[in-house]
Backbone as a chain_set.jsonl record, in Angstrom:
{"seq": "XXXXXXXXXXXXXXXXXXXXXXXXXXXXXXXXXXXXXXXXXXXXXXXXXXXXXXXXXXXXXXXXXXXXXXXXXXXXXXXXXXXXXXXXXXXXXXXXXXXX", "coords": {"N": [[-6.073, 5.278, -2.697], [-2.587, 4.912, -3.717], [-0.107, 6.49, -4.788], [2.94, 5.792, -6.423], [6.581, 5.724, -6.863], [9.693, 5.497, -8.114], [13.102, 4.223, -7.27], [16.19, 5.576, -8.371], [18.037, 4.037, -9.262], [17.758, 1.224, -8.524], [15.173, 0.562, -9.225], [13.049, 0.053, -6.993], [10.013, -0.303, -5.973], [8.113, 2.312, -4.518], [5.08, 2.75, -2.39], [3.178, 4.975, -1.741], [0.533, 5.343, 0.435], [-2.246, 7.489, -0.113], [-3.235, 9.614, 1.938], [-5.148, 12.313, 4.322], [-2.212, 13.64, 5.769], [-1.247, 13.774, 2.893], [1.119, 15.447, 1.763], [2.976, 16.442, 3.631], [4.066, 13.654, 3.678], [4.759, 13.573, 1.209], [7.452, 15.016, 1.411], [8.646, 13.809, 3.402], [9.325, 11.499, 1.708], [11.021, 12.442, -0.324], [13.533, 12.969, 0.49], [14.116, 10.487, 1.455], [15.897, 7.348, 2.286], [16.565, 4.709, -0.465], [15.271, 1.929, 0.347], [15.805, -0.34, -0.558], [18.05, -0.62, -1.772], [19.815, 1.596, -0.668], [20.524, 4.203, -1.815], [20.875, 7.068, -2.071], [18.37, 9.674, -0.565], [18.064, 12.489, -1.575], [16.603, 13.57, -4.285], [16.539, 11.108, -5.428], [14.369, 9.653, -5.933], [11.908, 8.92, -8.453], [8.653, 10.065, -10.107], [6.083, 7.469, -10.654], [3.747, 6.465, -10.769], [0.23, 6.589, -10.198], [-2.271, 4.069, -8.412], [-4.932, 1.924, -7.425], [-4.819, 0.179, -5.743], [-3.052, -2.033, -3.096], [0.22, -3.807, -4.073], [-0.205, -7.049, -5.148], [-3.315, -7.152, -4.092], [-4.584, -6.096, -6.376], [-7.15, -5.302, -8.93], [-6.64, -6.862, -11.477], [-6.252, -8.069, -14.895], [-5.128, -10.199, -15.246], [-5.834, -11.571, -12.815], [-8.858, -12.453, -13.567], [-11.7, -13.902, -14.405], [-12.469, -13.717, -17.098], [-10.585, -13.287, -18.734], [-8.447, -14.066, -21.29], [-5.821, -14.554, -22.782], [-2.866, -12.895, -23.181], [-2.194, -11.519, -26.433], [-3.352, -10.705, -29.762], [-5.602, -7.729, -31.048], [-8.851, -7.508, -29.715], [-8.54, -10.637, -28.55], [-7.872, -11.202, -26.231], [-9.513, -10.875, -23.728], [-12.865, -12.702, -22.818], [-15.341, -10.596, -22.593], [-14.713, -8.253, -23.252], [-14.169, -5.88, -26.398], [-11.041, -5.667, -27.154], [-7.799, -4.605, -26.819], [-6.036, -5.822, -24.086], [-3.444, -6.388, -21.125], [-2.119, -8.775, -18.698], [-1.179, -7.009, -16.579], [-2.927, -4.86, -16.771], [-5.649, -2.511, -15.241], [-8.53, -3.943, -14.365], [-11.769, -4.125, -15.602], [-15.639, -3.674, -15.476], [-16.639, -5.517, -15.851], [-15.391, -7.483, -14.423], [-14.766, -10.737, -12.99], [-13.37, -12.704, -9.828], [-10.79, -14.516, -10.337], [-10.724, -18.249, -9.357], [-8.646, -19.952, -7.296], [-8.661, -22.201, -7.575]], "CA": [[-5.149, 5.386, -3.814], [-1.024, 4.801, -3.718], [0.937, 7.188, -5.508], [3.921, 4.937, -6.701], [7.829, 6.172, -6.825], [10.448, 4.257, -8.793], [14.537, 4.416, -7.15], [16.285, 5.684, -10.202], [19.523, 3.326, -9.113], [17.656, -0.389, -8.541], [14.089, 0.224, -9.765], [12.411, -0.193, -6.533], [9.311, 0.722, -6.125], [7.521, 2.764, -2.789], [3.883, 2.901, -2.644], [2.722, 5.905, -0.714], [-0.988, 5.777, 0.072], [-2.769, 9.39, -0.248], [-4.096, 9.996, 3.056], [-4.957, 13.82, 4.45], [-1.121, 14.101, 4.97], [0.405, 13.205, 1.321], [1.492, 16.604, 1.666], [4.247, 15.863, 4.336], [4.442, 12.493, 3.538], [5.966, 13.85, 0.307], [8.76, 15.529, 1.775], [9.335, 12.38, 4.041], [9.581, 10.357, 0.946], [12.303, 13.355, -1.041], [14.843, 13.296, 1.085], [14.183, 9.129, 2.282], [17.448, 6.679, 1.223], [15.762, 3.722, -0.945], [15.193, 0.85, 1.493], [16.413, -1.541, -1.511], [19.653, -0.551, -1.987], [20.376, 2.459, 0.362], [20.706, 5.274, -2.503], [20.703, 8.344, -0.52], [16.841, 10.172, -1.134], [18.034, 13.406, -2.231], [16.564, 13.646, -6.18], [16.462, 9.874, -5.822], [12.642, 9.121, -5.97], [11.035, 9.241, -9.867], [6.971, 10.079, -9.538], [6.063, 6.495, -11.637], [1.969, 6.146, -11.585], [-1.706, 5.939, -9.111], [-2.492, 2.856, -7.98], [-5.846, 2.183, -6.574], [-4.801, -0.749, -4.807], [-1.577, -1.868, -3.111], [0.171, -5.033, -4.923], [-1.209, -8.376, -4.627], [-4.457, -6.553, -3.644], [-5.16, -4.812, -7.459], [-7.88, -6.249, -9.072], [-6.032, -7.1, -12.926], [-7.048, -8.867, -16.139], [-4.422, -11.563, -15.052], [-6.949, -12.241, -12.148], [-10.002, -12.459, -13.864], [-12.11, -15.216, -15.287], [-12.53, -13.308, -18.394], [-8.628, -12.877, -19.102], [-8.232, -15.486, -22.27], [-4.593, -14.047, -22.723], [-2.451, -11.513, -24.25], [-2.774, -11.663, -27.629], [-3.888, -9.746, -30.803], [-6.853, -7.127, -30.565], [-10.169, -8.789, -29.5], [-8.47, -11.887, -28.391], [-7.167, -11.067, -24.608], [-10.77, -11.098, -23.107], [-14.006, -13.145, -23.644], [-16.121, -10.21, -22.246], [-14.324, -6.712, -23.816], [-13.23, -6.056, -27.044], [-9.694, -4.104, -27.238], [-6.284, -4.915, -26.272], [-5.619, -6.105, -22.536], [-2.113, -7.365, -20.597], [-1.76, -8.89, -17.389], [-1.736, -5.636, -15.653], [-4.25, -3.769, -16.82], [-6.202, -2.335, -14.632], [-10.085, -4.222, -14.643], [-13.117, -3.448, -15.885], [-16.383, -3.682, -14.713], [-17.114, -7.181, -15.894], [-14.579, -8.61, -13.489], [-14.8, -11.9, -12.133], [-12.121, -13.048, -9.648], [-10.921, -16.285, -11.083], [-10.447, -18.87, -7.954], [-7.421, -20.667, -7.492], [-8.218, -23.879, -7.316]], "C": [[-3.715, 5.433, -3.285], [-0.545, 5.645, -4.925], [2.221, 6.426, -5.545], [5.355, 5.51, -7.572], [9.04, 5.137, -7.339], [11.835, 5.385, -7.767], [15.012, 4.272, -8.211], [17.977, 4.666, -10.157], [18.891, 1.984, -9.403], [16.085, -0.237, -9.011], [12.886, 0.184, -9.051], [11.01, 0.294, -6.116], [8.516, 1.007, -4.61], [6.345, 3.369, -3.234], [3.711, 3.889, -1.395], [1.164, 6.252, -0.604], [-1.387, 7.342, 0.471], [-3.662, 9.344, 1.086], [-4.455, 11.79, 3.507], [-3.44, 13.879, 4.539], [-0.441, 13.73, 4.217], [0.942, 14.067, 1.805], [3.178, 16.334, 2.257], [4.964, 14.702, 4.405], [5.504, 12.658, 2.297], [7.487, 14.759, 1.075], [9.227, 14.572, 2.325], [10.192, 11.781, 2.911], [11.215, 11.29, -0.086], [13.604, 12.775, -0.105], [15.191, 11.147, 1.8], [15.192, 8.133, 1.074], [15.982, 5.721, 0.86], [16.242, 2.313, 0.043], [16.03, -0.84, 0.862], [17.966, -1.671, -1.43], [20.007, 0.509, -1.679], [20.834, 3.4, -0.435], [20.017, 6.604, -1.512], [19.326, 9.158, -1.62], [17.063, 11.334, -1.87], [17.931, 13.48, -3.655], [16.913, 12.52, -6.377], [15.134, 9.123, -6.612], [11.857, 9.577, -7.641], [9.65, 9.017, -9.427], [6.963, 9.034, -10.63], [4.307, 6.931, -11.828], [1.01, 6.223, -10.45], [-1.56, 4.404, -9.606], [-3.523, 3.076, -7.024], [-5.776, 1.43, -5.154], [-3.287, -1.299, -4.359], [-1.034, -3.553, -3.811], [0.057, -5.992, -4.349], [-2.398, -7.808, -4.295], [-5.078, -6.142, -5.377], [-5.889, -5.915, -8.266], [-7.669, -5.822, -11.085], [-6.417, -8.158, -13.829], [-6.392, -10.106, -15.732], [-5.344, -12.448, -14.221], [-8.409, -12.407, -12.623], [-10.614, -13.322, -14.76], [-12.272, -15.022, -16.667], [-11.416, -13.396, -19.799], [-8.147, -14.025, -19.681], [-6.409, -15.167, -22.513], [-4.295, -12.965, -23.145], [-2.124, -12.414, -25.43], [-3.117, -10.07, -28.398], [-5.176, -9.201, -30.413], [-8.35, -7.87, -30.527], [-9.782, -10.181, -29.212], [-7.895, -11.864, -26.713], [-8.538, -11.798, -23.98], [-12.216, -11.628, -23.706], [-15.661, -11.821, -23.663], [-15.941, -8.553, -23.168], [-13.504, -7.293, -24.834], [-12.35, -5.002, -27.32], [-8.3, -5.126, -26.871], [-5.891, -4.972, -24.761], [-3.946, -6.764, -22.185], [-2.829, -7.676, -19.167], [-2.201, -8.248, -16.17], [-2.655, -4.738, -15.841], [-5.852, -3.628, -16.118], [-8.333, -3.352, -14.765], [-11.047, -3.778, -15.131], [-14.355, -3.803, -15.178], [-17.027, -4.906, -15.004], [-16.194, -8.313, -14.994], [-15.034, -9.364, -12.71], [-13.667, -12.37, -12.077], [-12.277, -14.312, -9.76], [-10.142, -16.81, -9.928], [-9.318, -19.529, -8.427], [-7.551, -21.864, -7.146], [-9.247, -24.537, -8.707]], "O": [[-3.628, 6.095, -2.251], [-0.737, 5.207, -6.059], [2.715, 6.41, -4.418], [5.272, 5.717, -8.783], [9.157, 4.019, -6.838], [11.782, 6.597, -7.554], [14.733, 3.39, -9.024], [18.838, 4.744, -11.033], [19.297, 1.427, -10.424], [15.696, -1.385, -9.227], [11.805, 0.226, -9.638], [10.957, 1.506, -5.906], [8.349, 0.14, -3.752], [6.29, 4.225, -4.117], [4.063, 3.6, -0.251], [0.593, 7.119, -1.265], [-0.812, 8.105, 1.248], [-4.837, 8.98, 1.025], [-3.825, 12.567, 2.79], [-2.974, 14.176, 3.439], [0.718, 13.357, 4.396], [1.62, 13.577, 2.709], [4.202, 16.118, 1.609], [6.067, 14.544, 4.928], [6.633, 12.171, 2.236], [8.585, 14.571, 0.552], [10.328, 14.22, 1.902], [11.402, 11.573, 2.999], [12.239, 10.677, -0.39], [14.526, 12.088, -0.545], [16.188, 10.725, 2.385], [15.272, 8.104, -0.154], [14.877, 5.77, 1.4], [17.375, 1.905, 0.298], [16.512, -1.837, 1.4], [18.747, -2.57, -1.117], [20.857, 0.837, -2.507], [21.88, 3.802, 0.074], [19.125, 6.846, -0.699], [19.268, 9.224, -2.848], [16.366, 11.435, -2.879], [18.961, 13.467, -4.329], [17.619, 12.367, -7.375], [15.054, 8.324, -7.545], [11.288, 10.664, -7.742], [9.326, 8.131, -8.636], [7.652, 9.315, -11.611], [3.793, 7.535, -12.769], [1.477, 5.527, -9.549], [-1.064, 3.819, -10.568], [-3.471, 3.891, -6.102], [-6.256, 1.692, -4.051], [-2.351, -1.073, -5.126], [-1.901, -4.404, -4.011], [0.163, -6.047, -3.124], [-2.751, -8.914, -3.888], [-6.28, -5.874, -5.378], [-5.509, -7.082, -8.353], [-8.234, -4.958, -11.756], [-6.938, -9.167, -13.354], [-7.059, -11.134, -15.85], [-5.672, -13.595, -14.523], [-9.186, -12.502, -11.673], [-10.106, -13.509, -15.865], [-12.236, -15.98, -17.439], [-11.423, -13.498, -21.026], [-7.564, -14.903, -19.046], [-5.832, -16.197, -22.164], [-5.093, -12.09, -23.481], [-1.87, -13.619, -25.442], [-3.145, -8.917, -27.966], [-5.904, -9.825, -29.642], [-8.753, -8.7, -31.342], [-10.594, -11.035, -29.57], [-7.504, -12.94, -26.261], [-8.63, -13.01, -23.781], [-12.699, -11.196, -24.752], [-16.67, -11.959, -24.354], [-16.885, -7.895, -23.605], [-12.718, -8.24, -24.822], [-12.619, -3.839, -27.62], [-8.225, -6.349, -26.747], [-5.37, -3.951, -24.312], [-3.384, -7.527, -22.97], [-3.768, -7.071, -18.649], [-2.982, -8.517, -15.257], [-3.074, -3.926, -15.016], [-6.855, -4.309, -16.333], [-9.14, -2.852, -15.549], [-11.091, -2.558, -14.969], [-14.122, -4.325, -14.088], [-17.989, -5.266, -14.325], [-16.288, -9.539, -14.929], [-15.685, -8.976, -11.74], [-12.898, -12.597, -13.012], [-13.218, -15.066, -9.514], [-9.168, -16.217, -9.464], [-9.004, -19.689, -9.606], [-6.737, -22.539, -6.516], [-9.268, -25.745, -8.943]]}, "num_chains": 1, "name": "protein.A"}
């Protein structure tokens, strides 16, 4: 899992995976300037969201053979019915849709 930190100046975002030390890793990350645009760390870093996977790696409705679009309820996916985007996390009917 990545614990994911928005810079509250440019937006950027820093994925910190949870290993035994988050602990100290969080203090690293408090006080660390943003690598984007060099905002100094102190009470820079917003806590944004989990992430199981890091990006390009996360396995999302966008990738999946199922993923008819966004759209009105029951019309995103051919397999679930509800409301899906892009990003939303997978379900357990995922099939990764090939690129070619």
């Amino acid at each position: 899992m990545y614990t994911v930190f928005i810079c509250r100046k440019c937006g950027h975002n820093l994925y910190a995976e949870e290993t035994p030390d988050f602990g100290e890793k969080l203090g690293r990350i408090c006080v660390m300037d943003c690598p984007n645009c060099g905002e100094e760390g102190y009470e820079n870093w917003i806590l944004s969201c989990r992430k199981r996977e890091f990006p390009g790696n996360e396995k999302v409705c966008a990738k999946c053979t199922h993923f008819v679009g966004m759209g009105d309820w029951g019309l995103c996916c051919d397999r679930m019915y509800g409301l899906c985007y892009e990003d939303t996390e997978a379900c357990k009917d995922y099939e990764e849709r090939s690129n070619g």
